[in-house]
N, C-alpha and C positions, 0 to 999 in steps of 0.2 A: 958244947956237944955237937954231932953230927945231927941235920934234918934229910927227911925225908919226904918227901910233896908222891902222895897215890894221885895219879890223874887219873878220873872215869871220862863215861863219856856226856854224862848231865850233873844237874844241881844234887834231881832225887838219890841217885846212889851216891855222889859226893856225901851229901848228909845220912843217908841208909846205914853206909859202910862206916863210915866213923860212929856212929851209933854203936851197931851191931860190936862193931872189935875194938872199942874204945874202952871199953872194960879190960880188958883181956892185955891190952896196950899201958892203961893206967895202972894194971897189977905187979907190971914188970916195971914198973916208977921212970915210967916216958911219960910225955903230955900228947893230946892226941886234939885237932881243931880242924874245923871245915870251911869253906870258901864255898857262899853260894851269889848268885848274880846280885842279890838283896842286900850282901854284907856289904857296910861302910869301911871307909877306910881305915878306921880306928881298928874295927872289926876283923879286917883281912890282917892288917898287923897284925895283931894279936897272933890270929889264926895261923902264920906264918914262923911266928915263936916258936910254936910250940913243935916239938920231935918229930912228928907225925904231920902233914897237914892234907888232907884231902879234898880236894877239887875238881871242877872239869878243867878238859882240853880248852875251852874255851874265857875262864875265868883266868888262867892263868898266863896262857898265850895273851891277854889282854892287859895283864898288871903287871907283866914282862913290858909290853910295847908303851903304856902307857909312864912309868915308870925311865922311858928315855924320853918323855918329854918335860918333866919334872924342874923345876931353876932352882928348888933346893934340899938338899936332903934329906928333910921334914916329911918331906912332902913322898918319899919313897915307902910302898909298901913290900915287894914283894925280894926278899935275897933270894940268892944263887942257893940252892941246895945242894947237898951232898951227893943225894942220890933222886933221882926220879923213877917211878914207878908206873 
């Protein structure tokens, strides 16, 4: 399927806003996840699966940059989305 990464502009409404219309997003059978400064890497994975993924400008400009310095694929969290918001 196609993702979609909402960027705000902090952690609180990254996680506010997928709260808030995470319901509303799971009703229409999308998966919806968030990316805050705390999430582990396992955690951003995940968070990036999913249809929806909500973050800041800063969490994501970061898992972009950190993600070219990576030596194995393993080790990548964050794909190319489809659309950014």
């Amino acid at each position: 399927g196609r993702n979609v990464h909402v960027i705000t502009i902090n952690d609180y409404l990254a996680r506010r806003d997928a709260e808030w219309v995470g319901p509303l997003i799971e009703a229409m059978g999308l998966t919806v996840g968030w990316i805050t400064a705390d999430s582990t890497a396992a955690e951003r994975r995940t968070a990036y699966t999913c249809d929806v993924t909500y973050a800041s400008v800063n969490e994501i400009g970061f898992d972009v940059l950190r993600d070219q310095l990576v030596t194995t694929v393993d080790d990548l969290v964050s794909p190319n989305p489809d659309v950014a918001l």
